[in-house]
C-alpha positions as CSV (number, residue, x, y, z in Angstrom):
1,X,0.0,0.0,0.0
2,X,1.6,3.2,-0.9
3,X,1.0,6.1,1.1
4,X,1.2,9.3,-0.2
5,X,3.5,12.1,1.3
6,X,1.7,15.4,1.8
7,X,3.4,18.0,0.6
8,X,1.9,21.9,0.3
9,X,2.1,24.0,-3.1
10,X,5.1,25.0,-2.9
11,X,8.3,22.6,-2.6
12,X,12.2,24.1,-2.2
13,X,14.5,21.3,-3.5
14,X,17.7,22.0,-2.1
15,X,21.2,20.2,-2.5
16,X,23.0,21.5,0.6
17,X,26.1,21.0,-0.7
18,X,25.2,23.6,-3.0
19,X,24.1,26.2,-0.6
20,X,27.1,25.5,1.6
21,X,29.4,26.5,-1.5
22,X,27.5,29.7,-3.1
23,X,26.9,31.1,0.6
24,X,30.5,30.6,1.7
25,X,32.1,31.7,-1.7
26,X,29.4,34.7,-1.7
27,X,30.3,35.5,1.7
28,X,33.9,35.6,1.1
29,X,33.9,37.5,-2.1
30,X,32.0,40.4,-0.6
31,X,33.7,40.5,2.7
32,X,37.2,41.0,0.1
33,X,35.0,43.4,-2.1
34,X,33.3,45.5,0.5
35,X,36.4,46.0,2.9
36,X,33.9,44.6,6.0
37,X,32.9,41.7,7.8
38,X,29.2,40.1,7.2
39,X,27.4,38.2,9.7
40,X,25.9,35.0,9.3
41,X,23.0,34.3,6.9
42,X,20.2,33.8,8.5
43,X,17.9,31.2,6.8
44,X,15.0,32.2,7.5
45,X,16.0,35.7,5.4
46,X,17.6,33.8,2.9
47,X,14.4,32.1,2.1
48,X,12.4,34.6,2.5
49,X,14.2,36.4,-0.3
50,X,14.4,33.4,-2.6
51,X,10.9,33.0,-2.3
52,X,10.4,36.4,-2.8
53,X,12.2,36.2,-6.3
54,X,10.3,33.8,-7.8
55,X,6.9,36.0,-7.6
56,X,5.3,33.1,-6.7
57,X,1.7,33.3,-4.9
58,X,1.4,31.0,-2.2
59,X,-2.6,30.0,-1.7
60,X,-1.9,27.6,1.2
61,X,0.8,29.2,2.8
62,X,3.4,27.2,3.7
63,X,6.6,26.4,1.7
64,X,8.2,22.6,2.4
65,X,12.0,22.8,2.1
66,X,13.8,20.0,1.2
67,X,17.0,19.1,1.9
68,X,19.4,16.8,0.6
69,X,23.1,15.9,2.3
70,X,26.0,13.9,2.6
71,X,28.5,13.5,4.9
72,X,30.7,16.2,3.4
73,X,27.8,19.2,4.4
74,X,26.4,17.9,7.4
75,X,26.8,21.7,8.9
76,X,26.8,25.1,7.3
77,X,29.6,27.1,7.6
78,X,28.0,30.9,7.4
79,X,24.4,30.1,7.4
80,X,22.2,30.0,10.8
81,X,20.9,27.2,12.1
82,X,23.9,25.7,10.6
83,X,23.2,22.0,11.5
84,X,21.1,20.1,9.0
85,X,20.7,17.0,11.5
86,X,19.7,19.1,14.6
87,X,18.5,22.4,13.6
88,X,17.1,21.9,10.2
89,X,15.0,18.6,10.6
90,X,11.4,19.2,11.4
91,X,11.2,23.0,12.2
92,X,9.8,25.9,10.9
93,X,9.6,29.7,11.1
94,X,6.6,31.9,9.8
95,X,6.3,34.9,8.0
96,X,3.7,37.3,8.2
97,X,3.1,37.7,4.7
98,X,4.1,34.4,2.9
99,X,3.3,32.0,5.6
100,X,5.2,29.0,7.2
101,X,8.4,27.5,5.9
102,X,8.8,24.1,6.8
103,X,12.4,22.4,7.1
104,X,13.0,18.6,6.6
105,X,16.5,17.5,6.0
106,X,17.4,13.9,4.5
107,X,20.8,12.3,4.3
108,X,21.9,9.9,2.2
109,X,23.3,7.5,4.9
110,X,26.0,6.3,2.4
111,X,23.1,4.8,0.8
112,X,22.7,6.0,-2.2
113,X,24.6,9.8,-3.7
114,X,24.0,13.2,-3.1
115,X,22.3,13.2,-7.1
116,X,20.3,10.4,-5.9
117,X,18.6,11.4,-3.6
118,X,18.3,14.9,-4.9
119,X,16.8,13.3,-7.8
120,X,14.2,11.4,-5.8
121,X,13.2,14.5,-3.9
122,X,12.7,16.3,-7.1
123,X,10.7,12.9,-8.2
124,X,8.3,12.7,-5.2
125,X,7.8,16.5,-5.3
126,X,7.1,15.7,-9.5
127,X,4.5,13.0,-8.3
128,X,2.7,14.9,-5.8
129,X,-0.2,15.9,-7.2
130,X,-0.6,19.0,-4.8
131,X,2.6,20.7,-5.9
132,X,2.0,23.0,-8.5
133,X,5.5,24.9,-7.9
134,X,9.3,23.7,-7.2
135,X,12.2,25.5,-6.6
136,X,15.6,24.2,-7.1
137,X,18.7,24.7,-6.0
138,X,21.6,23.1,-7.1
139,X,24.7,23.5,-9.3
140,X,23.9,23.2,-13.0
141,X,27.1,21.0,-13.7
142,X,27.0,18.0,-11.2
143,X,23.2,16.7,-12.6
144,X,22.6,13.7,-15.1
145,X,20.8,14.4,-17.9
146,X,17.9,12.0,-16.2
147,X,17.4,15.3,-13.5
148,X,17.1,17.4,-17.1
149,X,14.4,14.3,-18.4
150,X,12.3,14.5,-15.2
151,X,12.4,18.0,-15.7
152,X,10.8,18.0,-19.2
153,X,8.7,15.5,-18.3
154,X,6.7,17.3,-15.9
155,X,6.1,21.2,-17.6
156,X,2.6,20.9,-15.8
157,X,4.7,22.0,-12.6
158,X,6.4,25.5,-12.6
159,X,9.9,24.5,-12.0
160,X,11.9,27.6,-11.6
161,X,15.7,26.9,-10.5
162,X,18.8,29.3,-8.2
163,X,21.9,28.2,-9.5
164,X,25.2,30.3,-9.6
165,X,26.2,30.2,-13.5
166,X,23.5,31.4,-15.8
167,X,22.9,27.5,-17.4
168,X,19.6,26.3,-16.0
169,X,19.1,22.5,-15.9
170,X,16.3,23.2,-18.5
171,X,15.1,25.8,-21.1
172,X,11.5,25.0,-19.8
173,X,11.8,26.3,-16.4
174,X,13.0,30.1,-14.8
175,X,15.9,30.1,-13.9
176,X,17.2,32.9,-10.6
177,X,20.9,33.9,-9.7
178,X,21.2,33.0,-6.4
179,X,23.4,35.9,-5.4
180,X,20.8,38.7,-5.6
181,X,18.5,36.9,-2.6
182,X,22.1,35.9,-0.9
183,X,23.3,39.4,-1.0
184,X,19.7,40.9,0.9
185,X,20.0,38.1,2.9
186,X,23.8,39.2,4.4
187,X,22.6,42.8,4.4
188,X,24.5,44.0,2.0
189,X,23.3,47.2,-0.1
190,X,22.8,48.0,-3.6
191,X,24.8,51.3,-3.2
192,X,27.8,49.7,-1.6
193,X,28.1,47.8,-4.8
């Protein structure tokens, strides 16, 4: 008997990996250019302002992030909470005017890779027939081409993707930089640029 997972609207796939790199590379590339010290990124601002960017209207509100890690990113180095196990597994934080975010974070136990289970995340989001929207986030260039085939295969959903090098995983879906949202996030200001 299969038993469907309930999952709101709107889904954040995220590979944590990922966000571990562009955050700590952002952060150190703007401390360098800005002559100052940033503070950590607070999560809840950070996806606040990704969710922001994508315009998209959230009926139900809540957002269900979804996180994917190894043993490599268990923590994150700049972001708070940093741990994915402890702080990032079954919370949530609300905001006023999108609604709730809630946080689940899966590792891959040595089980199976990092794509892998990404891949399956995307897959159950895909198959959920209450998700209309998903939001990835992920570097372009570590992906099979069967991420890219699920991808196509589902243009019912409004797949939008944050990435770091202007090639989305798709020409069917929007793709973000995820520096704009990452630079609100660490409070940094369009005139000190």
């Amino acid at each position: 008997m299969e038993t469907e997972i309930k999952l709101p609207e709107t889904v954040f796939v995220v590979d944590a990996s990922f966000l571990e790199f562009a955050t700590l590379n952002l952060k150190s590339f703007f401390e360098q250019h800005l002559g100052r010290t940033l503070g950590e990124i607070d999560l809840s601002l950070l996806f606040t302002y990704l969710m922001l960017d994508t315009e998209i209207s959230i009926d139900d509100k809540q957002v269900q992030v979804l996180l994917a890690y190894d043993g490599e990113t268990e923590n994150f180095s700049v972001c708070s909470p940093s741990s994915l196990k402890e702080e990032l597994n079954g919370v949530a934080f609300k905001n006023e005017e999108l609604g709730e975010f809630l946080f689940a974070s899966t590792t891959t136990e040595g089980m199976v890779s990092r794509e892998e289970l990404f891949l399956d995340l995307v897959r159950v989001s895909c198959e959920n027939d209450n998700v209309k929207n998903i939001v990835l986030l992920t570097r372009e260039d570590e992906y099979s081409q069967e991420l890219r085939n699920l991808i196509e295969e589902n243009k019912d959903k409004n797949i939008s993707q944050f990435g770091i090098t202007k090639q989305p995983l798709s020409t069917t879906i929007t793709y973000f930089l995820f520096a704009y949202p990452a630079m609100k996030a660490m409070g940094i200001r369009g005139d000190e640029l």
